[in-house]
C-alpha positions in Angstrom: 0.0 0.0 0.0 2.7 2.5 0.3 5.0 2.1 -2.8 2.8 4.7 -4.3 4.4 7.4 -2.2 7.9 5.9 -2.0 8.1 5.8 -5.4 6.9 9.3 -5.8 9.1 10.7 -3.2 11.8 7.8 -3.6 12.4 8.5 0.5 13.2 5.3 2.2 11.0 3.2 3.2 11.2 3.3 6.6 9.1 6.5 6.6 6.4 5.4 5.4 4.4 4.7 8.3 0.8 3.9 7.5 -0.9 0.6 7.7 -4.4 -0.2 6.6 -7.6 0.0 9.3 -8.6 -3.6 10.7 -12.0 -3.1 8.6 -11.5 -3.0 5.4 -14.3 -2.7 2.3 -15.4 -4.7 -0.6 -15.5 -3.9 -3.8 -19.3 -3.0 -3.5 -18.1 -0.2 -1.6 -15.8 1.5 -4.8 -16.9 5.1 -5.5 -15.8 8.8 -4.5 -15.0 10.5 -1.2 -13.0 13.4 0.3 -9.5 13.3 2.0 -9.5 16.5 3.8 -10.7 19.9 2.6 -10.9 19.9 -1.5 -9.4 16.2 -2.1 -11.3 14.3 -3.8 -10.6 10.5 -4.5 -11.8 7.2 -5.9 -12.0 3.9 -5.0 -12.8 1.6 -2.1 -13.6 3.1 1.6 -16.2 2.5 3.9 -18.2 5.1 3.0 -18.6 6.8 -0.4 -20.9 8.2 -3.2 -21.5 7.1 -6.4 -21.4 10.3 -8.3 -18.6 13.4 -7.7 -21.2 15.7 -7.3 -22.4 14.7 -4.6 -21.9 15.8 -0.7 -18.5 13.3 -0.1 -18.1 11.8 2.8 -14.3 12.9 4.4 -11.9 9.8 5.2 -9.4 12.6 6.5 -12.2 11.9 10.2 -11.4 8.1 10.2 -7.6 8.3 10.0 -5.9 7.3 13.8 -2.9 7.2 14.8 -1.4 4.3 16.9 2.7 3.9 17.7 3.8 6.7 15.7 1.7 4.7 12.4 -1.0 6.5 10.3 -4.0 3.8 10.0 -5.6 5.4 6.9 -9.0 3.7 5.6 -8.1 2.7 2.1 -4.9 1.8 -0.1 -3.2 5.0 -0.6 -1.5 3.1 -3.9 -4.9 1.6 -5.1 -6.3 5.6 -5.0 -3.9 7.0 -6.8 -3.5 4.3 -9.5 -7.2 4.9 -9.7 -7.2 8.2 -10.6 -3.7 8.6 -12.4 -5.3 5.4 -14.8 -8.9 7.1 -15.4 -10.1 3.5 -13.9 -12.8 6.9 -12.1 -14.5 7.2 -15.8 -17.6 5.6 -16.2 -16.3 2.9 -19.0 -18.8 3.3 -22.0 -18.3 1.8 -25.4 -18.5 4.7 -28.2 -21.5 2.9 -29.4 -24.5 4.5 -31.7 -25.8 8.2 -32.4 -22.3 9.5 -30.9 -20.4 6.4 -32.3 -21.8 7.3 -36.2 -21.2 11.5 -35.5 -17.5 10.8 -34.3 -17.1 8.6 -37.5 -18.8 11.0 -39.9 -16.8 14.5 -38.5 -13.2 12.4 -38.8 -14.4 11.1 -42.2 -15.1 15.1 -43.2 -12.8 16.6 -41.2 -9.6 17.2 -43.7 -12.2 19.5 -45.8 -14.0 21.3 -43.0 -12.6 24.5 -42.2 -11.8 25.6 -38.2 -14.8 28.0 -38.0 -17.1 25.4 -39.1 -15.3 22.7 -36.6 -14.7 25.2 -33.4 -18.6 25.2 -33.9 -19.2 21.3 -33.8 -17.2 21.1 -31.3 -18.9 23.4 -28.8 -21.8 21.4 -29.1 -19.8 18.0 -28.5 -18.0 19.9 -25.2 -21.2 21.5 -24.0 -21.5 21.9 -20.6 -18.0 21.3 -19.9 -17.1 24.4 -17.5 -20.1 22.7 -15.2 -18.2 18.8 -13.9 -16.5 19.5 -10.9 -13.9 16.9 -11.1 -11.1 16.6 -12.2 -10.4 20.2 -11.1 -10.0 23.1 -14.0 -7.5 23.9 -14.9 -5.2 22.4 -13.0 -6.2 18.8 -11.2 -3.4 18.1 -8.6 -5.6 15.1 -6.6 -2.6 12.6 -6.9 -0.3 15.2 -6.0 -2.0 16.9 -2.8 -3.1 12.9 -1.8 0.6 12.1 -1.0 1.1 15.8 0.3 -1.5 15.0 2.9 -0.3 11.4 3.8 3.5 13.3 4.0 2.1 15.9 6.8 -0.3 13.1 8.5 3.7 11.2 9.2 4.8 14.4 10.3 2.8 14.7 12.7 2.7 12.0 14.5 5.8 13.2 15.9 8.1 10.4 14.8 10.1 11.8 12.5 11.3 15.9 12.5 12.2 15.8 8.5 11.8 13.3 6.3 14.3 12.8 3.1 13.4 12.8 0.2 15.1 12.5 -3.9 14.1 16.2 -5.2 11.6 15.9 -8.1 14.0 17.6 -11.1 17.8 17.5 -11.4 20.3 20.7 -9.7 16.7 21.6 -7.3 15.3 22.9 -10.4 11.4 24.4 -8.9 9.6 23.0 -11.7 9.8 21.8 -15.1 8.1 22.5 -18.7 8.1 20.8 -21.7 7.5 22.1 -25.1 5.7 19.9 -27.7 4.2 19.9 -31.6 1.6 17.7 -32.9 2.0 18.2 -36.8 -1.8 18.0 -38.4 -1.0 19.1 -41.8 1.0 19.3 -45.0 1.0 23.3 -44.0 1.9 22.8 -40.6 4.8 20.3 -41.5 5.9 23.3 -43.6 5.7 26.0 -41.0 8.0 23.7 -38.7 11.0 25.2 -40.1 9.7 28.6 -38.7 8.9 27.4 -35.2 11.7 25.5 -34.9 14.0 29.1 -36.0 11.2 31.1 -33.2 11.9 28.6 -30.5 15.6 28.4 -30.8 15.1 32.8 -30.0 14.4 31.6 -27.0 16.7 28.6 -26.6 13.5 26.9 -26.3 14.4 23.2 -28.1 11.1 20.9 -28.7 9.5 18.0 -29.9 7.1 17.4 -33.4 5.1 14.9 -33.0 4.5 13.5 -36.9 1.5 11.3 -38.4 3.4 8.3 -39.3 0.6 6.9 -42.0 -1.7 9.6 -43.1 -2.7 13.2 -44.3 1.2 13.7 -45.3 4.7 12.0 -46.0 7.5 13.3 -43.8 10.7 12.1 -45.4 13.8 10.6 -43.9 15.0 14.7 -44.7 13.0 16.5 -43.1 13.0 14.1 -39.9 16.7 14.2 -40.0 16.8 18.0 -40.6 14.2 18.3 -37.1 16.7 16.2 -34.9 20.1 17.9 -36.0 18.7 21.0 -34.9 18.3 19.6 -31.9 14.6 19.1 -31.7 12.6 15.7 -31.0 10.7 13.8 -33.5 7.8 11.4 -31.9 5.1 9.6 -33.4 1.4 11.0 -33.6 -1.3 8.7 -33.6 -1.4 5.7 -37.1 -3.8 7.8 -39.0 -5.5 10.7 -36.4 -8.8 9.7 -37.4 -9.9 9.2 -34.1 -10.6 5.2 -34.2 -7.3 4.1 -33.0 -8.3 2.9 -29.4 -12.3 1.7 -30.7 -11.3 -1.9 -30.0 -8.9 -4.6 -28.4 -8.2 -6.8 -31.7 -8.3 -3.7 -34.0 -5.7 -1.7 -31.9 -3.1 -4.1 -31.2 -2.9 -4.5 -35.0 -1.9 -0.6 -35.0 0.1 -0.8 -32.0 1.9 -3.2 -34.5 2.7 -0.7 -37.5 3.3 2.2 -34.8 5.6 0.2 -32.9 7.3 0.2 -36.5 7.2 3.1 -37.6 8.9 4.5 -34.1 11.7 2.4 -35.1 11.9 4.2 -38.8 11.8 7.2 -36.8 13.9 6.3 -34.5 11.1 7.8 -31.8 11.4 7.2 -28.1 7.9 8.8 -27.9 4.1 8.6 -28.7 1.1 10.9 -28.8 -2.7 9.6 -29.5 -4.4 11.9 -32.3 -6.9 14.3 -30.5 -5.8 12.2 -26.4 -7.7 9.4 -27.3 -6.6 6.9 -24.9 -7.1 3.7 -23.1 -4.2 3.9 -20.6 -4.9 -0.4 -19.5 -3.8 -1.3 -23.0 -0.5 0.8 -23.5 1.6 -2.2 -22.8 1.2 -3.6 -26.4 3.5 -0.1 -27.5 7.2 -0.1 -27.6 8.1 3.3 -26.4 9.7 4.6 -23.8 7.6 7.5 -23.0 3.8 8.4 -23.8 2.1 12.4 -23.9 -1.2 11.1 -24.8 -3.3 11.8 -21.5 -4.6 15.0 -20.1 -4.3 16.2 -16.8 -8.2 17.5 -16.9 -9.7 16.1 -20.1 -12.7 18.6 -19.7 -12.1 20.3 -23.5 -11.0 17.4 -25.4 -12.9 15.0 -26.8 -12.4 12.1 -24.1 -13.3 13.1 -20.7 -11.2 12.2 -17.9 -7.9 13.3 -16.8 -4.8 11.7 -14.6 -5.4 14.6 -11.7 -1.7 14.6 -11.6 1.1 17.2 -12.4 3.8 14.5 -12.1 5.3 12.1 -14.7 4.4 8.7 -13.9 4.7 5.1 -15.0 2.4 2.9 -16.8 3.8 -0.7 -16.6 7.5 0.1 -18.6 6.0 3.4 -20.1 6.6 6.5 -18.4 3.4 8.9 -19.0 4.3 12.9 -19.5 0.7 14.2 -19.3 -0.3 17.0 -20.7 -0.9 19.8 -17.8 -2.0 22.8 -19.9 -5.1 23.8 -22.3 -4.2 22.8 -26.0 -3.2 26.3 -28.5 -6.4 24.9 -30.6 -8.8 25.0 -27.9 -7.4 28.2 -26.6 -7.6 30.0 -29.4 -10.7 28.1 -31.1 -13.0 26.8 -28.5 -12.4 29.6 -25.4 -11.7 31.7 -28.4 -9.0 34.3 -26.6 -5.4 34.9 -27.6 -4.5 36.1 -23.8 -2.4 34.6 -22.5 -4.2 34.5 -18.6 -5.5 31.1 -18.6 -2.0 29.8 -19.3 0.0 31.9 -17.0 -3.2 30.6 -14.1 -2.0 27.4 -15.0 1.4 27.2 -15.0 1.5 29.1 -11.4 -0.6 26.5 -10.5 2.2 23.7 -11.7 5.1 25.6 -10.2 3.2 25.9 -6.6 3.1 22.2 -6.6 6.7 21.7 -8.7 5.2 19.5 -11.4 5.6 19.5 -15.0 4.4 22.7 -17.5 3.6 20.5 -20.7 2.0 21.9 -23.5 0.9 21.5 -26.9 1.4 24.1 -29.5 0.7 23.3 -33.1 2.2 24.4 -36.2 -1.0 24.1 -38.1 -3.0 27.3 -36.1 0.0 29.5 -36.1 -0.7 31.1 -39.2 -2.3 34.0 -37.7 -0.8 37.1 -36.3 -3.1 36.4 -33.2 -2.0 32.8 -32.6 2.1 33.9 -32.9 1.9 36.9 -31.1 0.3 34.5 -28.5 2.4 31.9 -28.4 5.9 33.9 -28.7 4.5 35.7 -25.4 4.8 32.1 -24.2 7.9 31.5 -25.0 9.0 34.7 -23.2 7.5 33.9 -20.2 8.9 30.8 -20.4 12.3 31.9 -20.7 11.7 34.3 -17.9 11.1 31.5 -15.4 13.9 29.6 -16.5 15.9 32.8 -15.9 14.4 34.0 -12.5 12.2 30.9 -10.9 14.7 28.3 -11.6 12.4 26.7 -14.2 14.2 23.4 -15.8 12.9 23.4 -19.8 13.5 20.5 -21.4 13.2 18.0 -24.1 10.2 15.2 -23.5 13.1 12.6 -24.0 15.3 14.3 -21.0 12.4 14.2 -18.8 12.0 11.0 -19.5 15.7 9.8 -18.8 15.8 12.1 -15.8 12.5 10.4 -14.3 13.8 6.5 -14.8 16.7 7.5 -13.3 15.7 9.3 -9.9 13.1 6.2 -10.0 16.7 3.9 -9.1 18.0 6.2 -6.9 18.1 5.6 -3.3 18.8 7.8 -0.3 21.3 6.1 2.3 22.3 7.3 5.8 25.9 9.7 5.0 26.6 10.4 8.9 24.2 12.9 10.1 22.9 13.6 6.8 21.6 11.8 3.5 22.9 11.0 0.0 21.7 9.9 -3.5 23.1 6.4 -4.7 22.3 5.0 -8.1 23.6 6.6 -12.0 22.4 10.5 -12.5 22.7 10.5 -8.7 25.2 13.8 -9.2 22.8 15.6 -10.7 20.2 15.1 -8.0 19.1 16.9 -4.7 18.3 15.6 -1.1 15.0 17.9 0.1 13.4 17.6 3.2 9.9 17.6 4.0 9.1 19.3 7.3 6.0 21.1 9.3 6.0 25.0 9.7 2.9 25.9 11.9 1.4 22.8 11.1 1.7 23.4 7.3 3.9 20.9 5.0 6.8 22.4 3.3 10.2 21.4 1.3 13.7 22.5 2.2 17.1 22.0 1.3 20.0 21.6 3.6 
């Protein structure tokens, strides 16, 4: 029950002190419930309800504490693979009048032009801005879950400070990756020009490249995107929205992807338009995914990991993406400020996670969208410059994150240090109470 928070702290194990409650519930009793003020989480407890909305009972009042151990009411691992796995979403086959629209707009959508989709669209998203969970913008459930279990340890007293492997390498605050999906033949021509507006900013990235329709990126212009020092990734088969409709019919996909990643010599993946089924990513061969949302409440497939943290997926370590997509920003909220993303990102930073967005090539044609999106860069590069913001390459995060995942903290005399490869590169923080509240220092 406690790897969960090991792993995402990697502090030993030895201060993890929590054990489960003598009474335990069955799986009748799955379904949602608060942990403290503005926590909400899924899965088996004693008491819960069967929709979000409603008034959740708080499993923060049944917690005790007995010999310096937290007995907590449920798995703390089984919650947050719960939520970081969407296994919260009501599972429904895309099946009839929704079924045939989704197959009919993909089947038009290469001749419809953006004013006519931003339109369909609304309709499919109505009523988004109402569900109150995950949390817009910013869902940090997973995140604030082992927060809370972090202070309950605290205060039982047993332990002034407890060690832990900082989240990104030299202490960095926070982290932001910069990604492309490339839709179109135009956009794949424009990537010349973002890749020239990013480097301004010493802002590398990766394109994420539709391996088997809508265009043909050569061996050339793949080559030309990596010697620059940018990323190339796989996007999707086809982006016509069918790739995760069934079992039999996606593992023969996950074949020819699998593929063409080696072609491409891609280390990454990203479903067309976040479709996703998270339980079957263990037929792909890649080392990291960017295909789930961390609220899914303006794309097409509801949900969201409620997590600002990379995390693993079987081998596959999942970057999700923490930050409203340019499209829907400009198209769907229809606004070119630059508010919504600056609310999230401080909302990232305040909980050190990572800043990952999607930008596309394919909607920077106007003056609007670039003006927009260079802002971001700038503010980007500001961070890096005065908040200690690490920005870096999908890939990096990704061999940064298996790494501090084999590091281990040993006792170094009075103190604590990093064992395992990349261990140079890492910090030791500590996790102690001021007035009662949790917070993270280094020594």
């Amino acid at each position: 029950m406690n790897q969960a928070f090991l792993d995402y702290y990697r502090c030993p194990g030895s201060f993890a002190n929590f054990a489960l409650a003598a009474k335990q519930p069955s799986s009748k009793d799955e379904g949602y419930f608060a942990f403290g003020s503005g926590l909400t989480c899924y899965g088996n407890a004693v008491r819960t309800c069967q929709r979000e909305t409603e008034l959740l009972p708080d499993a923060l009042e049944e917690v005790k504490t007995e010999n310096n151990t937290c007995i907590l009411p449920f798995d703390p691992t089984e919650i947050a693979d719960n939520l970081r796995l969407e296994r919260y979403v009501e599972q429904k086959s895309c099946s009839g009048r929704r079924a045939l629209i989704r197959s009919i707009y993909y089947a038009l959508r290469p001749a419809l032009p953006v004013f006519l989709r931003r339109h369909l669209q609304r309709a499919w998203l109505k009523g988004w801005d109402q569900k109150p969970f995950p949390q817009w913008p910013v869902d940090r459930s997973v995140d604030q879950l082992f927060e809370k279990l972090m202070l309950l340890t605290l205060q039982t007293g047993a332990h002034q400070r407890i060690p832990f492997i900082w989240f990104w390498p030299q202490g960095k605050s926070s982290c932001a990756i910069m990604t492309h999906d490339v839709e179109t033949v135009a956009g794949l021509r424009w990537t010349t020009q973002l890749m020239d507006l990013n480097d301004s900013f010493r802002i590398k990235s990766s394109f994420q490249i539709i391996p088997a329709a809508r265009y043909v990126a050569d061996r050339k212009t793949l080559l030309f995107i990596k010697e620059r020092g940018f990323e190339v990734n796989i996007h999707d088969l086809k982006h016509d929205g069918h790739l995760f409709d069934s079992r039999k019919a996606f593992e023969t996909s996950a074949l020819q992807i699998n593929e063409f990643a080696v072609r491409f010599q891609s280390k990454g993946f990203r479903a067309g338009a976040l479709y996703r089924n998270q339980e079957w990513f263990d037929a792909f061969r890649f080392s990291y995914d960017m295909s789930v949302p961390n609220v899914g409440h303006l794309d097409p497939q509801p949900g969201g990991c409620c997590t600002v943290m990379p995390y693993f997926v079987g081998d596959i370590l999942e970057l999700p993406v923490t930050t409203i997509q340019d499209y829907s920003l400009f198209n769907i909220l229809e606004t070119y400020s630059l508010d919504l993303w600056s609310a999230q990102i401080d909302q990232i930073m305040q909980q050190h996670g990572l800043i990952s967005f999607i930008v596309h090539p394919d909607y920077l044609d106007k003056l609007e969208a670039k003006a927009a999106y260079t802002a971001l860069l700038y503010k980007l590069a500001t961070l890096r410059a005065e908040a200690g913001l690490w920005i870096a390459l999908p890939g990096e995060v990704d061999e940064w994150w298996r790494q501090r995942n084999q590091m281990t903290l040993v006792p170094n005399e009075d103190e604590w240090k990093i064992e395992g490869y990349g261990a140079e590169r890492a910090r030791v923080a500590y996790a102690t109470l001021e007035n009662n509240r949790l917070t993270y220092t280094f020594v």
